[in-house]
C-alpha positions in Angstrom: -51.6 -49.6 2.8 -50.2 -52.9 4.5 -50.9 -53.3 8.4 -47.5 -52.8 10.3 -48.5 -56.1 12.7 -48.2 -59.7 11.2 -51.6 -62.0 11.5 -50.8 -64.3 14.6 -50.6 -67.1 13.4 -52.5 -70.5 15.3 -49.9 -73.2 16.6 -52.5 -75.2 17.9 -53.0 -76.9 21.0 -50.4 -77.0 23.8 -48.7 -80.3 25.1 -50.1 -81.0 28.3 -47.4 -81.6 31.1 -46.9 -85.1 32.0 -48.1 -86.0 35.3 -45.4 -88.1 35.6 -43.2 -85.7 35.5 -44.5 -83.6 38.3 -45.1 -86.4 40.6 -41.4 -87.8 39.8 -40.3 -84.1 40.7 -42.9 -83.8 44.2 -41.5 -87.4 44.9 -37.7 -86.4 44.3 -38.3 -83.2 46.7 -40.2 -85.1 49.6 -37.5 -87.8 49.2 -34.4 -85.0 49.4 -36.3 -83.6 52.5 -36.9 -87.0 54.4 -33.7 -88.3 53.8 -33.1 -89.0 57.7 -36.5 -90.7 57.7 -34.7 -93.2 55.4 -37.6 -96.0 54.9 -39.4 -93.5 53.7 -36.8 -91.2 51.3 -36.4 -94.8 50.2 -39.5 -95.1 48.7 -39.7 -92.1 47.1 -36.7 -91.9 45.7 -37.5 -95.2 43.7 -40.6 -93.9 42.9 -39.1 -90.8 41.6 -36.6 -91.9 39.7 -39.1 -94.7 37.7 -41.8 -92.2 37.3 -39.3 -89.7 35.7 -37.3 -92.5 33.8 -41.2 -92.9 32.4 -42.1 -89.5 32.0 -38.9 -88.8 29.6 -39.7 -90.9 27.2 -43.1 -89.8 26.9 -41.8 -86.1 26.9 -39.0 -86.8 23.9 -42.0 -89.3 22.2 -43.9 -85.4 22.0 -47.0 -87.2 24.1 -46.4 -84.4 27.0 -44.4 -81.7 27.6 -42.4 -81.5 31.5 -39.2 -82.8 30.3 -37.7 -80.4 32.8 -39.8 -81.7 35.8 -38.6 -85.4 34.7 -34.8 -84.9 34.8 -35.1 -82.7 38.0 -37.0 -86.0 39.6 -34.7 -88.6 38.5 -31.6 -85.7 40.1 -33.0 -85.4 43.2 -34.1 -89.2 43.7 -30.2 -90.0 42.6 -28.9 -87.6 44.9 -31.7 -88.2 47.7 -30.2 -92.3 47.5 -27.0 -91.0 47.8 -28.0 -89.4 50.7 -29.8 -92.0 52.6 -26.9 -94.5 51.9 -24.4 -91.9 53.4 -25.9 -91.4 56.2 -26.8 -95.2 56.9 -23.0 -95.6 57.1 -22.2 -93.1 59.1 -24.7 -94.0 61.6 -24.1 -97.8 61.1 -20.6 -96.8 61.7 -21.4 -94.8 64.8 -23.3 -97.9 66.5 -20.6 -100.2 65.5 -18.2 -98.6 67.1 -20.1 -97.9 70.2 -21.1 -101.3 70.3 -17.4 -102.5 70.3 -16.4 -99.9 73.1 -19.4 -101.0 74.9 -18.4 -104.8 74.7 -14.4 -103.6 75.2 -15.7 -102.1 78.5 -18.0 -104.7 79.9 -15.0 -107.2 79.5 -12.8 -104.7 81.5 -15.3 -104.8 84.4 -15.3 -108.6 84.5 -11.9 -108.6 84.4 -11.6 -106.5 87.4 -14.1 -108.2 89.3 -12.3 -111.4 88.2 -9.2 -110.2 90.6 -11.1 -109.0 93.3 -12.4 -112.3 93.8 -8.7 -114.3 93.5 
């Protein structure tokens, strides 16, 4: 009589995750989170978006597995960029126009000390 449970059968040795890929994703994370800190989300965002770019095309070559890890780095280092450039123009929009209403009232007080003086 047969055995009711098939022979497992070997498939041989895992493929390794690509360390790329994890430190694209760790990068793409830290970036997302620092985003305020924006000379630093800067850097990791390029980091984690050429480290994942790298880490695909190893995981679709077969050398390592993580293809997962890779996209999710090169997503948030997109988004993270997006981020930083959003809010450099708000703020950069902020401080212009202070700066203008700053200048507009300086001028204002000159001019009135300008009369006082006439």
């Amino acid at each position: 009589m047969a055995s009711p449970y098939q022979p497992q059968q070997q498939l041989g040795r895992p493929i390794p995750t690509s360390g790329m890929a994890v430190t694209s994703m760790v990068l793409g994370i830290i970036g997302l989170a620092l985003f305020c800190v924006w000379f630093i989300a800067v850097i990791c965002d390029v980091l984690a978006i050429i480290f994942g770019a790298v880490a695909l095309q190893q995981t679709k070559a077969g050398k390592a597995g993580g293809q997962g890890m890779a996209i999710a780095g090169i997503v948030c280092g997109i988004v993270s960029l997006a981020g930083v450039v959003i809010y450099m123009a708000f703020w950069g929009t902020v401080f212009w126009k202070a700066s203008n209403e700053f200048r507009d009232g300086m001028q204002q007080i000159k001019d009135l000390k300008d009369l006082k003086i006439r």
